[in-house]
N, C-alpha and C positions, 0 to 999 in steps of 0.2 A: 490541466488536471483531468485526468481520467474516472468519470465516475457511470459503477457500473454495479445493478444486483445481482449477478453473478458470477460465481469461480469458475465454471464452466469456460466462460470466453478467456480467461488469462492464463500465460504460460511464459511464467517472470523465471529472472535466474538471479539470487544471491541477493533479494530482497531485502529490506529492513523492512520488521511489520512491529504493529499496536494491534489492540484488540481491545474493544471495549464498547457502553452503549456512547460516550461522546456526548449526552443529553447540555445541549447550553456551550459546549466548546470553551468550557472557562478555565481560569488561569492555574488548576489542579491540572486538566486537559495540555494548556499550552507548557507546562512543563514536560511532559514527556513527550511534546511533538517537537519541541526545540531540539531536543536531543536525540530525535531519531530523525530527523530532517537532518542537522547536522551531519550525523555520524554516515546516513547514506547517500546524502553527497559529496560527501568527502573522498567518499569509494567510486563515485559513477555508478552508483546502485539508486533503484526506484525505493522513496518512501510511500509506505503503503497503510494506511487505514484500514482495516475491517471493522464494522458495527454491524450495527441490527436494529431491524425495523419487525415489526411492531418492537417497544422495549421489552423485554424478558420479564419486567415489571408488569407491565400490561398484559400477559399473556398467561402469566403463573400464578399474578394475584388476581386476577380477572377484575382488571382495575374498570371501569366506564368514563370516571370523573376526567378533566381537562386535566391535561399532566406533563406534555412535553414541553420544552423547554423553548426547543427547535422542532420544526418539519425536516423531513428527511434531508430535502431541497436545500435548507438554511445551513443545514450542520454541515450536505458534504462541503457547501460554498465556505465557509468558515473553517473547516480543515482544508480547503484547498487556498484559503487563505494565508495558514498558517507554513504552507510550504508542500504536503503531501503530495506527493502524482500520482496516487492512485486509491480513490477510496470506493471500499466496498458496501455499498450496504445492504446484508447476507439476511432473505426473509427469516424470520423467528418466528418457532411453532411448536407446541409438546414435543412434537417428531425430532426436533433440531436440540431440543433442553436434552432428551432423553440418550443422547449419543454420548458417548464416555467421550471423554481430554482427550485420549491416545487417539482415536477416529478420527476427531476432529483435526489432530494437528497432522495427521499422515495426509489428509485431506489437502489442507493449506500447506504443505511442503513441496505436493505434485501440481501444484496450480499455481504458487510464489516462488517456489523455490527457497527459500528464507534462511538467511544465517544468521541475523538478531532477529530476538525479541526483546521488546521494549513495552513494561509494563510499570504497573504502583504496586506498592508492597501488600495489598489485600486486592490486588486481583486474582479471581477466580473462575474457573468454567468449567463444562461438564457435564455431564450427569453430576445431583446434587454437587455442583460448586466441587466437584472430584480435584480437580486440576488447577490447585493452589501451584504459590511459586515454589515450595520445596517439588512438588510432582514436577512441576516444567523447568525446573531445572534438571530431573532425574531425565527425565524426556530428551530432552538438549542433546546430552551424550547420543541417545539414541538414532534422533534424527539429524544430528548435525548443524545445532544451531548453536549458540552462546546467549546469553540473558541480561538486559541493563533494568536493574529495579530503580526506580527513581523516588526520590522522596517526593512525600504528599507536602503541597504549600499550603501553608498556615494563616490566616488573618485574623487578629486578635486571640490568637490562641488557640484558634478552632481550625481542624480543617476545611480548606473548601469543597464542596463538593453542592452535585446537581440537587440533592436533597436540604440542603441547606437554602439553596437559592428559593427553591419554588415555596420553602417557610417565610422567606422573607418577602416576598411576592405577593403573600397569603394575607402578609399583613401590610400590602401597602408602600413596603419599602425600598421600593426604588434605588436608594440609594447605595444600601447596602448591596441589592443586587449588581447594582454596576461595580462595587470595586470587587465580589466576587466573579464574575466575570469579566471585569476589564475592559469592558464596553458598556452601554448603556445597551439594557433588556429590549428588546425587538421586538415587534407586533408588523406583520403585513398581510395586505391587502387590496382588493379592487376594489375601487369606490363602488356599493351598488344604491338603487334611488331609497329613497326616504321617505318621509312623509311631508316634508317642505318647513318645516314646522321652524328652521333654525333660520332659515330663511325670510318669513314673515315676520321675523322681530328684530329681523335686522344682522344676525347675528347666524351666515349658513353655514352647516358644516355637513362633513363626508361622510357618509356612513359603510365604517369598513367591513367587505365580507370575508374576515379572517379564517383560519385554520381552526377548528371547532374541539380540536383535540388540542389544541396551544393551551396552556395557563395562561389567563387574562391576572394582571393584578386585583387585588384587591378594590372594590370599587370606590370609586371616587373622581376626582378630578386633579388630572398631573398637567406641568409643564413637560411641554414634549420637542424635540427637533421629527421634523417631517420630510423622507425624502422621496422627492417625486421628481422622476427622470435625474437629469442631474443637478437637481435643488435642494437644497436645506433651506425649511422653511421652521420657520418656529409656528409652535401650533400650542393650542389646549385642547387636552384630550379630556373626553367625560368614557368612563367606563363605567357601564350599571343599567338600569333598568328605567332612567328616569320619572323618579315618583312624583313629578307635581304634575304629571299627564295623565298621571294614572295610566300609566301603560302596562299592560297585559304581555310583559316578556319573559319567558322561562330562565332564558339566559343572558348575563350579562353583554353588554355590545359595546362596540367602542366606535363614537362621533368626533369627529377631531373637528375646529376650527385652528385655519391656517394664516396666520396672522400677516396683515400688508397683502392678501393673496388674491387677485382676481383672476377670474376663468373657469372653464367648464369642467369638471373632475369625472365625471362618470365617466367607468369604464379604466380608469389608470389606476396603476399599482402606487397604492403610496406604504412607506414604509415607518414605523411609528418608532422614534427611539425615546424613551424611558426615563427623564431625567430627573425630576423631584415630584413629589407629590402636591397638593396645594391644600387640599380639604377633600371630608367624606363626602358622598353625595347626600343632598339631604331634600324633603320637601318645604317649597315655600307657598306660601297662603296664596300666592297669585303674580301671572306672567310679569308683571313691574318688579317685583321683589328677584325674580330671580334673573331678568334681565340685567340689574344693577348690580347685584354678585357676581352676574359672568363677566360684567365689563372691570370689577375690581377683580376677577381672578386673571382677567385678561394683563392689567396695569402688573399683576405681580410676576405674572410670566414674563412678562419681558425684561425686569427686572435680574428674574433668575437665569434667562437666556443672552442676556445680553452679556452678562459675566461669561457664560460658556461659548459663546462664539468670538469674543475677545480672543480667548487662548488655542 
């Protein structure tokens, strides 16, 4: 898989493309990349991705707050997962919002060459969102493409979508985010030092220097799978600010303990997957009190993981 921020270096013929931000690569996401992964292999044609970094969200709402789903890195990994050969991720800026549909697709026609497009039925781009699918279909003719709209997928009635996930994140629930995207929710990072603290009670754990722009769940303490090099390790994660330290943290953090784990972690990427929640985080009157909770949050994790590493 080909990944690259620029149209400038590609000079593709008869492409299948997407277009979209891809936030989380979830199973609304993996319906329209089956079907254009399919359809341009079929032909001996390249599947191609285009997004955008910063999100368009970020840029027009002048968001600050933690918001992605994915880092750039995660998503194109995860569309190149899903089959794509070539993803683009095309920088985002007023400059880039402000270009009408027509620009833009004369653009990507001399740089893809493209004869699908492969979209959901409320995608749009543009200057204001101009370039709905009735315009890019009128386009089509123009440029010489044809159009596959695919249905939005539904769970519990509702569609999925990256805005639904990071509500559910918001609140904690894990779980829900995983059957919206189809994996368990992702967190990575390079172990960096600590304060030693989880270590003198016996109890050490990693403290990740994550992506600062990621959405962190909602705090509290999850049952987590931890992958380091090529380990799956079961772990408890604490996300939060740890209030029986009284710690002075503007932002939430995430500590993981790696259960059965011995060895030196600083310095290695570990990767955190998301699997149920256990409890909020809360303060206790003193280190014995909460020693004993970590070793009961401990017993119930492996409870909850031991079912998930069964299957």
């Amino acid at each position: 898989m080909l990944h690259t921020d620029s149209l400038e270096s590609l000079s593709l013929e008869g492409a299948w493309l997407t277009i979209g931000s891809f936030d989380g690569v979830h199973r609304g996401h993996q319906a329209i990349l089956r079907q254009l992964v399919a359809g341009a292999h079929a032909q001996n044609a390249p599947a191609v991705a285009l997004t955008f970094y910063p999100h368009p969200a970020v840029v027009l709402r002048n968001r600050t707050d933690p918001f992605y789903l994915t880092s750039p890195e995660q998503r194109a990994r995860l569309l190149g997962e899903q089959g794509v050969d070539v993803v683009i991720t095309h920088p985002f800026d007023r400059q880039v919002a402000s270009r009408s549909a027509r620009d833009f697709i004369r653009e990507l026609k001399d740089h893809l060459g493209f004869r699908k497009l492969c979209v959901g039925p409320d995608f749009a781009m543009g200057h204001n969102r101009e370039g709905n699918v009735a315009m890019l279909q009128r386009l089509g003719d123009e440029f010489d493409y044809s159009m596959s709209v695919i249905r939005p997928i539904r769970l519990k009635r509702e569609v999925v979508s990256s805005s639904r996930i990071r509500a559910a994140l918001r609140e904690g629930d894990v779980k829900i985010a995983r059957q919206l995207l189809g994996r368990p929710y992702a967190l990575d990072g390079v172990v960096a030092p600590g304060d030693g603290r989880g270590r003198r009670i016996g109890i050490p754990t990693a403290n990740l220097d994550v992506w600062q722009e990621q959405l962190m769940p909602k705090t509290g303490v999850y049952a987590c799978l931890a992958r380091v090099g090529e380990r799956l390790l079961r772990a408890v994660t604490n996300v939060g600010v740890r209030p029986t330290f009284n710690d002075p943290i503007a932002m939430p953090r995430a500590e993981t303990h790696l259960l059965d784990y011995r060895g030196d972690l600083y310095g290695q990427r570990i990767e955190l997957l998301f699997i149920d929640r256990l409890r909020d985080e809360q303060r206790f009157p003193d280190v014995d009190s909460l020693i004993a909770q970590i070793h009961a949050d401990i017993r119930r994790a492996r409870r909850i993981l031991r079912v998930k590493l069964s299957h």
